[in-house]
N, C-alpha and C positions, 0 to 999 in steps of 0.2 A: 516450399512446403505448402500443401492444401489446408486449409483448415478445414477441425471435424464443427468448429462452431460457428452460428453468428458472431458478426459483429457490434450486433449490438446488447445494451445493457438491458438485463431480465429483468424484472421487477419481481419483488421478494416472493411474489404468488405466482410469477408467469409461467407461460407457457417452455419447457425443454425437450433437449431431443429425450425419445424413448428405446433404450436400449433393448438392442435383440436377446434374446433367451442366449445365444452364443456370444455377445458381445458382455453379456452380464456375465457369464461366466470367467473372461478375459480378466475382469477387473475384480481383481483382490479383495476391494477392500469396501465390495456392493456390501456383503452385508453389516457392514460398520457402516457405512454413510451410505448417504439417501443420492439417486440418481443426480439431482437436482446438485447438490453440492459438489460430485464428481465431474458434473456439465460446468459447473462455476468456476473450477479448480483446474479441468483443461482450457475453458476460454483466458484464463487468466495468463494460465502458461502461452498460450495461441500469442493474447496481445504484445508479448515481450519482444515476437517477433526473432526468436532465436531459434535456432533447430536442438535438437535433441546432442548431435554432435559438438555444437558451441558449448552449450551450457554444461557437455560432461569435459569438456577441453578446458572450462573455468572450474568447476568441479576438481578436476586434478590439481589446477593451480593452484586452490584453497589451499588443499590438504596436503600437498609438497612444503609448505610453509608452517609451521605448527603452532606460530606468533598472530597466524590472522586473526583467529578468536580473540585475541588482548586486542587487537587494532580494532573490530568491532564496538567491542568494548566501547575502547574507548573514543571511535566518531560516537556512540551514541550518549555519552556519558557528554561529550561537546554538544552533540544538538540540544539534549534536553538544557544542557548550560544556555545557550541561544537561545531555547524558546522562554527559558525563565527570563534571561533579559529583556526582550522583545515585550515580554507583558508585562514589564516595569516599564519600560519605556513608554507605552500605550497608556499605562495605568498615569502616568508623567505628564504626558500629553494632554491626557482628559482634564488631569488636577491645572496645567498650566490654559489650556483654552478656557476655563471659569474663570481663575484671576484676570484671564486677558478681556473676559466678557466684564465682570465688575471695574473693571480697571478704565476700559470704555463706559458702561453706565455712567460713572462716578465725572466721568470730563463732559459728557453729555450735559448731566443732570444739574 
């Protein structure tokens, strides 16, 4: 598949492509959003690197299955459990490298 975008990342003010007066028309949803977000929203889809037919062939797969939404669910209900551990444990980490710092001064001194 070609892509219609660069590769590379915009900057919040840069420069996009400018759609033709026909190509503007194609796109539904020009006047709900702005060119700029519709350029950001195909290079996004671009990077996945999937065609149109993969991701409606995953698409179906979803929707054949009526439990995916609960499985969502709940990996994300696990990551956030993960990310809150992970900043206990940092947060652990920080409190234990001080004791280990005075702990050192103290044999030092």
């Amino acid at each position: 598949m070609n892509r219609l975008t660069t590769t590379v990342n915009l900057p919040p003010e840069g420069v996009f492509r400018v759609f033709s007066d026909e190509e503007r028309e194609q796109i539904k949803y020009a006047d709900k959003v702005s060119q700029k977000e519709i350029y950001r929203r195909l290079q996004e889809y671009e990077n996945t690197g999937l065609t149109p037919d993969e991701i409606r062939r995953m698409m179906e797969r979803l929707t054949e299955d009526p439990s995916w939404s609960d499985k969502i669910d709940e990996l994300e209900e696990a990551i956030e459990f993960i990310r809150f551990e992970r900043d206990n444990l940092k947060a652990e980490n920080a409190r234990l490298h001080i004791l280990l710092d005075d702990i050192e001064n103290v044999l030092k001194g």
